[in-house]
N, C-alpha and C positions, 0 to 999 in steps of 0.2 A: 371629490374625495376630501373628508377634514377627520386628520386623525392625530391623537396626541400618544405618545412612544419613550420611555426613558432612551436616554443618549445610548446609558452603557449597555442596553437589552438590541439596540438599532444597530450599532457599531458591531456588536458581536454576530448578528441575524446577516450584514452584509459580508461580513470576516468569512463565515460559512460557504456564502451560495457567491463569491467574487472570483474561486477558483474556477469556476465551469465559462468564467466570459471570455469572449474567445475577442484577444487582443489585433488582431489580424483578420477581420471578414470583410469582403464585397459586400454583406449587409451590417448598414450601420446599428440595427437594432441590435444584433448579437454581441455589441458591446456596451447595451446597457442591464441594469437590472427593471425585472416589472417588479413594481411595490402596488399591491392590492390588496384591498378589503376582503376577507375570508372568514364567513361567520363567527363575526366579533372578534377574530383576531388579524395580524398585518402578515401578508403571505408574501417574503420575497423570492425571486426564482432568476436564473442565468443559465444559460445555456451556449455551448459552443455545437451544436445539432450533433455531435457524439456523444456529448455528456453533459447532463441538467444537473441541477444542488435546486432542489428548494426547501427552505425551512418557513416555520408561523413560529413566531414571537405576538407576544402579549400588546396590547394596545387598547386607547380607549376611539372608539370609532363615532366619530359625528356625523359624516355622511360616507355613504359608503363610492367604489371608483376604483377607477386604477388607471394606471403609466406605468411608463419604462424612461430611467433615467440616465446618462453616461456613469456607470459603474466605479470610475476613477475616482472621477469628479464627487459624486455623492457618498464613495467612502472615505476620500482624503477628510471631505467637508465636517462630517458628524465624526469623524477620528479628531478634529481639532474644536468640538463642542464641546462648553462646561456639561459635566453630567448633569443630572437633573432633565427633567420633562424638553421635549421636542416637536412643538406644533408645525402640522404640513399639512398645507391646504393647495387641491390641485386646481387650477384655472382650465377646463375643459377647452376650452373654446383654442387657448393658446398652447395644450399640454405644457404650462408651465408649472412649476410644482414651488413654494414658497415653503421655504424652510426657513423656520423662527425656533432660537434658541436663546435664553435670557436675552443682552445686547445685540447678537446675530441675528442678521434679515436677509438670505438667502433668496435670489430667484433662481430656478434652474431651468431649463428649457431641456423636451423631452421630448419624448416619440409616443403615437397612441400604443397603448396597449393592442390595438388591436392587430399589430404588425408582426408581434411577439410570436416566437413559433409557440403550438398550443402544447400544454405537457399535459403526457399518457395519464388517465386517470384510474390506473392498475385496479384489478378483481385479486385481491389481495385473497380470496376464499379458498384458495389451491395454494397457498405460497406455503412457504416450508420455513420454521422458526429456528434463530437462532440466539443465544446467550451474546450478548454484542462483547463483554470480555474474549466468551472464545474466539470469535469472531475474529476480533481486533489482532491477538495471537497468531491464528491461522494466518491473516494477510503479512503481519511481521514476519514470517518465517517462509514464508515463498514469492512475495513479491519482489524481492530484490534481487534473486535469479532470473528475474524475466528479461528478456534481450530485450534493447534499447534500439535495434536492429530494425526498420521499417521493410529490409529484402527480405523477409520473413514473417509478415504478420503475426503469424498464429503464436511464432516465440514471444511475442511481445503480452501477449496475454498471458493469462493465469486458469486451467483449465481446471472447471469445478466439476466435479461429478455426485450425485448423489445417486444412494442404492439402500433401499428398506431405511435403515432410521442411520447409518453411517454417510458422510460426508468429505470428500478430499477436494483435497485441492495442489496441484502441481506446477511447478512453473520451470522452463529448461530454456539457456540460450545457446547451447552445442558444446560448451565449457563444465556448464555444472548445472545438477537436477536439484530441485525442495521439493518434499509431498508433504504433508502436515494433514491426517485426519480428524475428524473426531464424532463423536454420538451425538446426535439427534433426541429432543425430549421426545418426538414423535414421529414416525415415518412417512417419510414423502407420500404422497398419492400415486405418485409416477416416476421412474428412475430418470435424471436428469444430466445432461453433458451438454456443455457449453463451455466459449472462450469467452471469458470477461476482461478485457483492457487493463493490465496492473497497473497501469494512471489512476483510471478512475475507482479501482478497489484500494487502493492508497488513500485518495479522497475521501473512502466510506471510514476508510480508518480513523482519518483525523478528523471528521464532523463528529464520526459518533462519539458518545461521552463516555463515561467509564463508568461502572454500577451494574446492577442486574436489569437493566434496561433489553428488551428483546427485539432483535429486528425480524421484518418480514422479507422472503425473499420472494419477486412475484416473475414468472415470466407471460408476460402477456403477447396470447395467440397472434402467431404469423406478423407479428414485430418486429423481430429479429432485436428484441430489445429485453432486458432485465431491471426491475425496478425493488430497489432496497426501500422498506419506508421505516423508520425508527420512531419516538413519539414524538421530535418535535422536529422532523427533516424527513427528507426524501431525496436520494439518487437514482436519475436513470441512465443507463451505458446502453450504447451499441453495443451489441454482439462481433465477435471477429469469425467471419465466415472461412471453412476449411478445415482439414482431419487435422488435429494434432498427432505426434508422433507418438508411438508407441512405448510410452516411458520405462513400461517394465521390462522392457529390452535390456535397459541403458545399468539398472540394477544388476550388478555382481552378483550370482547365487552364493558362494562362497567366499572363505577369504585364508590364507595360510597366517598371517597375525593378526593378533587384535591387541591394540596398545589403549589401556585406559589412563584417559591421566585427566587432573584437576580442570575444570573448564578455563580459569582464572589465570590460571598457571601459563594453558596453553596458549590463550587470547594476548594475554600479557607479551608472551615472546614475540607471538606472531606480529604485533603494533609492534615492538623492536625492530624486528627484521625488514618489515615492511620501511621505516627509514631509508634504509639503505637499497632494498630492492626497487622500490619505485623509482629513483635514479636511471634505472635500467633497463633488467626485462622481468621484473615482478616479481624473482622467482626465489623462491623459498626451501631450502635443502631441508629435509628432515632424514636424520643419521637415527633410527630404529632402534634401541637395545643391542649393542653384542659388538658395532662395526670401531673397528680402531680401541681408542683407550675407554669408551664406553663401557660403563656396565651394565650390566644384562638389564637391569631397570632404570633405564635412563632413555632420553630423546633428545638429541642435540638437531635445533631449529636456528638455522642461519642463512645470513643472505652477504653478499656483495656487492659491490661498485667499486669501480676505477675511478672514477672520480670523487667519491665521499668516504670510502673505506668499506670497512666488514664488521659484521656483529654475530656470535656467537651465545648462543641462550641454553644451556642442559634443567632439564625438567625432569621431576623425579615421575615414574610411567611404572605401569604394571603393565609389561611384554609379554604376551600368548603366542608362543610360537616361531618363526625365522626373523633373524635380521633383516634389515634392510635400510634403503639409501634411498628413499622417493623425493618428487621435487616437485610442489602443487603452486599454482600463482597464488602470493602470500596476502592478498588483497579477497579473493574468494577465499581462503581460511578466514581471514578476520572477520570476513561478513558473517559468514554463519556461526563462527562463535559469540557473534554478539546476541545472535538473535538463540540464541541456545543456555535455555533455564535450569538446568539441574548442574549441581555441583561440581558431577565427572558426567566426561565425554570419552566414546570409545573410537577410535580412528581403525579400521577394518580397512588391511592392506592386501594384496595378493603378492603381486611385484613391480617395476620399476615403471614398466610400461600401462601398467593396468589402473583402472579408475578406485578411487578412495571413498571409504562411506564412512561419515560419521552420524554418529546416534548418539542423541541423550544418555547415560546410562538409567535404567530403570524409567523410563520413557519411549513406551513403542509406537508411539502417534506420530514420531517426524522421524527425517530421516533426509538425509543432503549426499550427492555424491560429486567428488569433484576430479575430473581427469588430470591425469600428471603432467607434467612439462619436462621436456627434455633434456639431459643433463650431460652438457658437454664433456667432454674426456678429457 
């Protein structure tokens, strides 16, 4: 293999595919990257055997080859290259790989390619498209409800389903539910349910780029795997085997208030309050319209500690309906109103014991619910 590669195009293609090497295996190959030849352009790929990154970046190719290199090693290396042109010529005989950059003369010593586990080469002809903005969206907005929890697999995932040309996606760790839908430019072949890893859908997030760029999503037969391909990358996940639970259980059918108020407003307090509740036990009073010296359009959002103090936030609210005094971990509000894009947000209460739904307002594709915490007397 003799290929020449700009620095800042090599560094970026390893930044990519350096998340999937799995820093901790009984094989030492899974902690290199393979760097190969791939019609005229340079294909690097990493894998920890749950989850592959491969992207092609541009390159001029003099012979073609491949290895696999220690992944540290050779992205510390070309992180501390002048930019400009990157000559790598592989030694076969010894898989040693010579990286020359201006004054740097690099030997690196590697493993064959031929060790490398092999990546799925997906039938992309059934796979079902999506806008990678929405995309990107969608995973912002449910993958950080996914439990962190391994006594639970299936929570840990993010459960896609697809039906005629609509697309959801849910994710629940027994605290709080996200569903985020949305339309399809064209309808599935087949209706689809599966757990996908909110690791590696996080990953798909940050490789992919931002623009009207389209991904393919492919699941390829009796795999138990799903493969995203974009135009210049590709992710492949294990599947998380198991029923996921029944979410629209866990969804309130009704509500006796619904409190609109600024999204900004409310996010704003909640990062106040959170100060102080984190100290503690998380937890975040919201005082409804009506109760004490409130006025009827008003939401007072506070927290405590005995060792830091107490903070007190009133936000002006448009109240439909009964007072009330709930109290939700103030760390699960700030998450979802981070990830929550319209102006106002509507908080849809029953009562103290009961679970909370917020919605966008004028946005019916998501939809977050968060159980209450208990409020001492």
């Amino acid at each position: 293999m003799k290929v020449s590669v700009l620095q800042e195009t090599l560094a970026h293609g390893l930044s990519l595919v350096s998340r999937a090497v799995s820093p901790r295996s009984t094989l030492p190959v899974l902690a290199n990257v393979l760097v190969a030849t791939d019609e005229g352009r340079l294909r690097l790929s990493a894998t920890n055997l749950e989850m592959g990154i491969t992207c092609w970046i541009g390159a001029k190719i003099e012979e073609e080859g491949s290895t696999t290199v220690p992944a540290r090693t050779f992205g510390d290396l070309v992180n501390t290259l002048a930019g400009g042109q990157v000559q790598m010529e592989l030694a076969a005989r010894t898989q040693t790989l010579n990286v020359r950059s201006a004054t740097s003369n690099t030997d690196i010593k590697g493993i064959d390619a031929q060790e490398f586990p092999p990546m799925p080469v997906p039938d992309l002809e059934g796979g079902i498209h999506l806008n990678v903005a929405d995309l990107k969206e969608m995973i912002h907005q449910v993958a950080f409800a996914a439990s962190s929890d391994d006594a639970r697999p299936v929570l840990t995932g993010i459960l896609v389903t697809v039906e005629g040309d609509r697309i959801t996606m849910a994710s629940a760790d027994g605290f709080r539910l996200s569903v985020r839908s949305a339309q399809l430019s064209e309808p599935a072949p087949q209706p689809i349910r599966v757990i996908i890893p909110a690791r590696a859908m996080n990953e798909l997030a940050r490789i992919a780029t931002d623009g009207d760029e389209t991904v393919t999503m492919a699941l390829p037969p009796g795999r138990g795997q799903v493969v995203f391909r974009l135009k210049e990358a590709e992710l492949t996940s294990q599947l998380i085997e198991g029923n996921y639970p029944d979410y629209e259980q866990i969804i309130p059918p009704n509500f006796s208030t619904r409190t609109v108020i600024a999204t900004a407003d409310f996010l704003k307090a909640c990062k106040q309050a959170e100060i102080f509740a984190r100290e503690g036990t998380h937890i975040a009073r919201l005082n409804i319209g009506g109760n004490g010296e409130l006025e009827s359009g008003q939401v007072e959002i506070s927290a405590q500690s005995e060792e830091t103090g107490s903070n007190e936030t009133v936000v002006d609210a448009n109240v439909e309906g009964d007072s009330l005094v709930i109290a939700f971990n103030v760390r699960y509000l700030r998450e979802v109103l981070d990830v929550v894009h319209t102006p106002n947000v509507a908080l849809e209460t029953t009562a103290a014991a009961s679970p909370g739904v917020i919605r966008p307002l004028g946005d019916d594709s998501f939809l977050h619910v968060i159980m209450p915490m208990h409020l001492g007397n």
